[in-house]
N, C-alpha and C positions, 0 to 999 in steps of 0.2 A: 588560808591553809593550803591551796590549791597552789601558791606560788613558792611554799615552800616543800611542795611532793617533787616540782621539776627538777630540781640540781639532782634529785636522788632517783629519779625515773631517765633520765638521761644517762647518768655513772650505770645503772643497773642495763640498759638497754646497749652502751658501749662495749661492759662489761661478755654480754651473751655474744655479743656479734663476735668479738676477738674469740672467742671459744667454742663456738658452735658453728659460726658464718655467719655472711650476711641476710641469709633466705631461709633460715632457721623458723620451725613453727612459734618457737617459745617469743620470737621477736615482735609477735604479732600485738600480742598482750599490751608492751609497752608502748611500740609503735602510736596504736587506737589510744592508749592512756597520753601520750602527747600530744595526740590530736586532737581530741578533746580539749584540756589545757587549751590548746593553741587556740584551739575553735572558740573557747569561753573569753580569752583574752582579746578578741579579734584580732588574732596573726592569722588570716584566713588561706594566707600564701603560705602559711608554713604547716597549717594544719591538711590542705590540698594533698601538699607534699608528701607526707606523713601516713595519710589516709589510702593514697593513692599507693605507696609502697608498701602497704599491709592487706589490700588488694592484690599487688601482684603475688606477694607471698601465696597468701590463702587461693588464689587461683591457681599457681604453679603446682602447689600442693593438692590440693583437693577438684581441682576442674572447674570450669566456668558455671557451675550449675549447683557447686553445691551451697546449703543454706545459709554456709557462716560467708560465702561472697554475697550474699542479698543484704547480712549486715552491713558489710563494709562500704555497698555500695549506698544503700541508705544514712551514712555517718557521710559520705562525699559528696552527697545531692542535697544535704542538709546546710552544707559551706556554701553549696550552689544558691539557693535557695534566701538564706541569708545576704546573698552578695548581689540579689538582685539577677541571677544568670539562669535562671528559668528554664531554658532553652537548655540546660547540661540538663540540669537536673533532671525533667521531669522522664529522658528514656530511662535512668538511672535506677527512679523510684516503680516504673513500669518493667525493668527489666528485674526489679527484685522482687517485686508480685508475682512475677511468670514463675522465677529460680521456685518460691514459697511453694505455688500452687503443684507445679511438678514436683517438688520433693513431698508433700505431705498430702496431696490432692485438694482439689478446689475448698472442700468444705470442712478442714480443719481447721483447730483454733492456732497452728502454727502459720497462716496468711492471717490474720487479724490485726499484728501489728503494720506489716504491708501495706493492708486495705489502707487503717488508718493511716499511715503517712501518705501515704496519697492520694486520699481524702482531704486532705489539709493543706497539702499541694495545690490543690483545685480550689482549696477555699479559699486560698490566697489571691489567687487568679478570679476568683469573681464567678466561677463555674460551678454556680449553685445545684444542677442537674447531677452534674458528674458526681459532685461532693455528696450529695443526697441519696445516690444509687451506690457508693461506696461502703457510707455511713453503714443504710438498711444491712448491705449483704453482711459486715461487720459482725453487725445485730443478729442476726437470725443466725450466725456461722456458733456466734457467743453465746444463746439462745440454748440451741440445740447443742452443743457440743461440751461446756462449762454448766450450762442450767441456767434457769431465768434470772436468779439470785448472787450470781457471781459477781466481782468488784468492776472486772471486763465490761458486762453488761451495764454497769452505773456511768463507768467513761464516757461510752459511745453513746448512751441516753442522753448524756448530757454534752458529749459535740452533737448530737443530730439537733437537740434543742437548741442548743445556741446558733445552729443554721436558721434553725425555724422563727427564731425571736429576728435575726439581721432581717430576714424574705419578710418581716412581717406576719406570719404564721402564728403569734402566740397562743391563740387555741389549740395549735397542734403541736406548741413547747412545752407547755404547760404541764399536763399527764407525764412526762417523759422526764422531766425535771422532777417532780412528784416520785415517781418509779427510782429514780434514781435516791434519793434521798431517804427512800425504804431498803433499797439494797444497801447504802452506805449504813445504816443505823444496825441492819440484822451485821452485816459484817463487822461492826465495832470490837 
């Protein structure tokens, strides 16, 4: 299905640029919906591409700080990330925790998707510390902010456990796994 959205995500996306410009907001939309594509197809150099010029847009437009650049930057550290390039990624995903945390302040649930990709970042990397301190603050951010019972809270349950089960910890995945699987059942 996905290879049949492109011809017409493309024509729509040519279409805007000839009538609005090149650095048009609305170009944003498509831009990210190609990169993706691209991204899922492994054309990683063209989703880069892609990615990277709907960054410049939404910076041009809105300022290096605001929230929807943490997206964009978190969609290009994700191609990093994939491609082995570690080394891009990870200011990437650290510079769009900071964007979060100054737009909404440290302990809303608008940093939680943040936390976690950079959380995952770290778990990828073998930095079971990092990824366990990110995990928690996640947790208690989703906790207190969403309520114990939120779907949020079930995810992060269940990446902190699944940290806990790799370390060997299963008495401490255990409950958390458990917890999770009560919040997924009341949310049904």
């Amino acid at each position: 299905e996905c290879a049949k959205a492109e011809p017409f995500i493309k024509r729509a996306l040519s279409i805007y640029e000839k009538s609005l410009g090149p650095d048009h907001p609305t170009l944003v939309t498509f831009l990210d919906n190609l990169g993706t594509l691209s991204h899922a197809n492994g054309a990683y150099s063209k989703a880069e591409s892609l990615f990277k010029r709907s960054l410049a847009i939404i910076e041009k437009l809105f300022g290096p700080d605001h929230p929807d650049v943490a997206e964009s930057l978190s969609n290009l550290a994700e191609i990093y990330c994939d491609q082995g390039e570690y080394s891009k990624a990870e200011p990437l995903l650290k510079r769009a925790l900071s964007i979060c945390e100054k737009s909404f302040g440290p302990e809303h649930p608008g940093v939680i998707g943040s936390l976690n990709d950079l959380a995952m970042f770290y778990y990828d990397q073998d930095d079971y510390a990092k990824t366990e301190q990110l995990y928690k603050r996640a947790l208690a951010i989703s906790e207190n902010a969403l309520g114990p019972s939120h779907p949020f809270v079930a995810i992060i349950l269940d990446n902190l456990a699944a940290l806990y089960q790799d370390t060997k910890r299963d008495d401490e995945a255990e409950p958390l796994e458990q917890r999770a699987a009560k919040i997924r059942a009341i949310n049904k």
